[in-house]
TIPA-309730 format. One line per 8 residues: their letters; for each residue x, y, z of C-alpha. Coordinates in pm, whole numbers, plus 50000, padded with zeros to 5 digits. Layout:
BEGIN
A) X,Y,Z  ...
end
This chain:
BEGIN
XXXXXXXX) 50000,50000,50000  50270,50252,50061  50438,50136,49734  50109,50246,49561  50052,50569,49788  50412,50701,49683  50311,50615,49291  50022,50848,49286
XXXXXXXX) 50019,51181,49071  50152,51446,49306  49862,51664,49185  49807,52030,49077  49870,52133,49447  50181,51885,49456  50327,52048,49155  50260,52372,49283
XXXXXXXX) 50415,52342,49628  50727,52164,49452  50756,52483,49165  50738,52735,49495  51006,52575,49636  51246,52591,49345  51142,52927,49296  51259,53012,49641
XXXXXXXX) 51568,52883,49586  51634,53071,49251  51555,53431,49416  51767,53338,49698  52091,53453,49454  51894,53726,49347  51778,53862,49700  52130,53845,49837
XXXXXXXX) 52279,54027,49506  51989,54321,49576  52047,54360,49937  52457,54405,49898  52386,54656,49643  52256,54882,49926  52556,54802,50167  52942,54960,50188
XXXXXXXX) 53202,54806,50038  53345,54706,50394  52977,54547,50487  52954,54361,50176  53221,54168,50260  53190,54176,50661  52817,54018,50695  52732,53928,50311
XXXXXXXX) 52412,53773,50412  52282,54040,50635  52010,54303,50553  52188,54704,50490  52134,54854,50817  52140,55226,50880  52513,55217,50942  52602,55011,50623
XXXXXXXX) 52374,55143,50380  52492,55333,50049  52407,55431,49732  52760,55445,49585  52739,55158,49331  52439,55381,49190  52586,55699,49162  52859,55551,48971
XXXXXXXX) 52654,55331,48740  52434,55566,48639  52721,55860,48638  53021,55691,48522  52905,55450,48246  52607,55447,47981  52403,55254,48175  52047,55373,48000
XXXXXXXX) 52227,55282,47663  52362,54950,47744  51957,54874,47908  51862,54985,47579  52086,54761,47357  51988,54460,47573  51590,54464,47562  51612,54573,47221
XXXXXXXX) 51812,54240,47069  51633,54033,47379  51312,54129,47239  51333,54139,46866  51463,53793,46901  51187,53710,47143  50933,53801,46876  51095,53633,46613
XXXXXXXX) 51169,53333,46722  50809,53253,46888  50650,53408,46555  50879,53204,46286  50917,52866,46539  50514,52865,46591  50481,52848,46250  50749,52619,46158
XXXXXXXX) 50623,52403,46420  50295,52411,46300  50383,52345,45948  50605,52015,46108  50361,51896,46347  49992,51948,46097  50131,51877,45720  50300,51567,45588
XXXXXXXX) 50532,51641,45315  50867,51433,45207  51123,51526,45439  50921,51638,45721  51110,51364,45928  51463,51507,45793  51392,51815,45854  51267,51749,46228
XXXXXXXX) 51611,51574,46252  51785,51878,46124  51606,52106,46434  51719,51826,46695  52075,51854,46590  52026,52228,46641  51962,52171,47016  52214,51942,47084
XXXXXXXX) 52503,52078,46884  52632,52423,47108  52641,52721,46833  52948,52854,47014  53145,52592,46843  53101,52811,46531  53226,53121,46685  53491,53134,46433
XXXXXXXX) 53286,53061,46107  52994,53301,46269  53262,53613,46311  53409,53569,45966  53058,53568,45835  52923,53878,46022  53243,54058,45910  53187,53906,45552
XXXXXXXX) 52821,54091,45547  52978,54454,45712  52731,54361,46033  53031,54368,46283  52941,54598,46579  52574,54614,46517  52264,54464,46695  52124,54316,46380
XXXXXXXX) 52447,54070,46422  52336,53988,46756  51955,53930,46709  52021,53680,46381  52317,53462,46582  52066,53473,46869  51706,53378,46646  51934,53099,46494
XXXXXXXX) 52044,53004,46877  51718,52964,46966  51468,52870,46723  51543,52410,46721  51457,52409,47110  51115,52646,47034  51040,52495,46716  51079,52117,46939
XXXXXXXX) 50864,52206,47215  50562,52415,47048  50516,52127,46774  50516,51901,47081  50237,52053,47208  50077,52132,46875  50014,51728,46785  49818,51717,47110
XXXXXXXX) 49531,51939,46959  49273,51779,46819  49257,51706,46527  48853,51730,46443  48910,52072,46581  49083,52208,46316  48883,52003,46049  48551,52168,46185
XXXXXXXX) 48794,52533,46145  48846,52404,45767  48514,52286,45740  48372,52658,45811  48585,52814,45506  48851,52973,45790  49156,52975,45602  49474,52817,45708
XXXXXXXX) 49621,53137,45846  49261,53222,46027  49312,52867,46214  49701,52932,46309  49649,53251,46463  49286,53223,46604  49300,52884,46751  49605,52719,46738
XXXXXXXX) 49808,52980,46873  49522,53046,47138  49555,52690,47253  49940,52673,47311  49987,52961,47488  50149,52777,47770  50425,52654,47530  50448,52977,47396
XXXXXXXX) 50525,53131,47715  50750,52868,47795  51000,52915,47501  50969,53263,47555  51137,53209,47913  51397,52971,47774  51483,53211,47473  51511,53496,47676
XXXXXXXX) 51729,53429,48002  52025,53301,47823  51989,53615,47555  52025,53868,47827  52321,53683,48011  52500,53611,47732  52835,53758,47760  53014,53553,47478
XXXXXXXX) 52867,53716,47138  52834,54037,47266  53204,54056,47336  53288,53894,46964  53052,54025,46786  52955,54370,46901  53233,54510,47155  53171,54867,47068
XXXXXXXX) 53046,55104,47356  52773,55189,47098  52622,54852,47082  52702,54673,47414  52444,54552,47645  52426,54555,47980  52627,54217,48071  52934,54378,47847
XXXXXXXX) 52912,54727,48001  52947,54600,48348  53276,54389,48296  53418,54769,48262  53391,54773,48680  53555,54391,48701  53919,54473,48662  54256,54246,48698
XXXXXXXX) 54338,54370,49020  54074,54510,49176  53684,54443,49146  53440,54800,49201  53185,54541,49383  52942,54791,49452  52915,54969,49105  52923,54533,48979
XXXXXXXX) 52600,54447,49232  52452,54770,49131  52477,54701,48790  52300,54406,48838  52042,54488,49059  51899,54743,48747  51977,54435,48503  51761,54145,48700
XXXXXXXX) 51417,54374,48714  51352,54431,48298  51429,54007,48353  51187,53989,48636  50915,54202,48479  50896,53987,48149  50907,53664,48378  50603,53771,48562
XXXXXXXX) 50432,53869,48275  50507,53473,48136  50489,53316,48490  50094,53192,48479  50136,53035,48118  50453,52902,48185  50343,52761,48519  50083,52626,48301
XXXXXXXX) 50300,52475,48046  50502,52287,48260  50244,52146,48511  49990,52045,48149  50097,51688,48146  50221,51639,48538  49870,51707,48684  49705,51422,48491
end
């Protein structure tokens, strides 16, 4: 019997409890990084853990972000590649997908393949190929070159999840959509798309947390004080020697809340996506 109780489906309130504990443990990082951004240098490193406190409170890394570097440019360089990708990929993979997962042509298996070699083949093992051929097409220093690296980073893993979840819609569904005269666009954007908005809202999470971290193609590919983003313009406070740790936590503490904003706005669906096929 206790073989059989510990078999059962944890349920939606199982799931639930289990996601708000991981989620816990993710802000943890992110509450301690906050509160030291608020603290001296001195208490930063004296009581890390600890709340600022009248006595230890500053607003030095601030001042110095927002005074010292081009802190609203590099927040602008960042969401704008972040979300121009973001858009692209979940508009071009949900169709892709779509066209993979609803229509049988020759190939179709190939191709789907093709997109699974994508995900498991890192695309930073091209770095070389991918510099000569930005510098080939005069896109060197520009966010263009960022958003198409990035859209081809990131559209096998979307394109493998959403037409996952697109084969599980029925299919009488979309005949009855057909059926009406509703055209093949008319059913992809007012009922398929409806349907898998929990996928959706999952890729978009997965797409965009490694875009705005990414410190790799930023620094190959667009270096320029013009067109870095916000994880390039704070290595200027990380020196050899010596580390500016409060400008470095403040810098971050301004980077994690455009992040946190767009997670919220994706939590629900996501939350969704992820518990769809646990819960039953």
């Amino acid at each position: 019997m206790s073989m059989q109780k510990m078999r059962k489906p944890l349920g939606a309130a199982g799931v639930h409890a289990i996601l708000g504990a991981y989620t816990v443990l993710a802000l943890w990082p992110i509450f301690l990084v906050i509160a030291n951004s608020f603290k001296e240098r001195k208490a930063i490193f004296r009581d890390p853990l600890a709340l600022p406190t009248i006595d230890s409170f500053s607003l030095i890394g601030f001042e110095k972000v927002l005074g010292k570097s081009s802190f609203g440019l590099y927040l602008f360089n960042s969401l704008s590649v972040t979300l121009i990708t973001l858009a692209i990929v979940l508009l071009i993979g949900a169709m892709a997908a779509w066209a993979l997962s609803e229509y049988k042509f020759k190939g179709n298996t190939l191709l789907s393949i093709y997109m699974a070699i994508g995900i498991m083949v890192p695309i930073r093992l091209g770095s070389v190929s991918i510099l000569q051929l930005i510098v080939d097409l005069d896109l060197t220093n520009t966010r263009t070159a960022l958003v198409l690296v990035y859209v081809a980073q990131s559209l096998p893993l979307a394109i493998f999840i959403l037409s996952e979840f697109m084969r599980q819609i029925p299919g009488d569904l979309k005949e009855a959509a057909r059926c009406d005269g509703i055209s093949e666009y008319g059913i992809f954007f007012h009922i398929i798309l409806p349907l898998v908005r929990p996928a959706i809202a999952t890729v978009g999470v997965f797409t965009m947390v490694p875009i705005w971290n990414d410190l790799w193609f930023p620094l190959i590919l667009a270096p320029s004080p013009e067109t870095a983003t916000i994880t390039l313009g704070v290595q200027q406070f990380i020196g050899q020697y010596v580390t500016d740790w409060n400008s470095v936590l403040a810098s971050l503490t301004m980077a994690i809340l455009p992040v946190l904003i767009i997670y919220l706005i994706f939590s629900r669906q996501l939350i969704r996506g992820i518990t769809s096929g646990a819960v039953k």
